[in-house]
N, C-alpha and C positions, 0 to 999 in steps of 0.2 A: 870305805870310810868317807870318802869325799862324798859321795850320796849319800850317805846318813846327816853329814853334815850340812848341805844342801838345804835339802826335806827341810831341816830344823828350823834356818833361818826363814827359807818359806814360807812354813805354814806358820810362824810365830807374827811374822810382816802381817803375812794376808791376814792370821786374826786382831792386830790388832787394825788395819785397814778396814775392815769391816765393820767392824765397831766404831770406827768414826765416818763409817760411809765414805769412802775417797776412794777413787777410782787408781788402782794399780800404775796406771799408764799415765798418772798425772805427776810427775817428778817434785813440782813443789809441794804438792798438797800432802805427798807421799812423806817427803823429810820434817815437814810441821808435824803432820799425825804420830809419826815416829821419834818426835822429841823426848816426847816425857817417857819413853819405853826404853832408851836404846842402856839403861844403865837396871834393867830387869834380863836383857840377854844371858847375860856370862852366870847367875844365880841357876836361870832355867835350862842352859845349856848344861852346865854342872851335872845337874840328876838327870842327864842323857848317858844311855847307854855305852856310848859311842866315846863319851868322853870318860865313861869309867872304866871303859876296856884300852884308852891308850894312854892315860894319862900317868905320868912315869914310867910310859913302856916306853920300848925299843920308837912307835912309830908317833911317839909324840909332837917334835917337830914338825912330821905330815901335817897332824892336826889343827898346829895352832896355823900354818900357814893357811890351811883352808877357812878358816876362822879366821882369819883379819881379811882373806879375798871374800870373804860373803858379808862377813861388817862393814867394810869399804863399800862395796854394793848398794848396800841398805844406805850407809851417807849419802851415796849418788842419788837417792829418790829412785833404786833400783831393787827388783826383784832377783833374787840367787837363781 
């Protein structure tokens, strides 16, 4: 689960990183670029797998803690 959850927030960063051309490794340009995204997360995390298989399950508290350790991430100007 923690690598599905990973993956997620990844490739959601790097695509929107891309698309504003900013360079991963650049921490401010990283959390600008990421502004107007970061309340599109939780919508597109939802129709993930990962969160349909644990959500009101048994290992749901797993997930949400993995989920605020890769969202914190992403505040730092950091890649999960």
């Amino acid at each position: 689960m923690q690598q599905d959850i990973t993956a997620f927030f990844r490739d959601f960063a790097l695509q929107v990183l891309r698309t504003a051309k900013v360079d991963p490794n650049d921490s401010k340009a990283f959390k600008l670029a990421m502004l107007d995204y970061y309340e599109e997360i939780y919508p597109h995390f939802s129709q993930t797998q990962v969160f349909r298989e644990n959500n009101n399950q048994a290992r749901h508290e797993e997930m949400v803690e993995e989920y605020k350790r890769c969202f914190t991430l992403l505040l730092m100007g950091r890649l999960p």
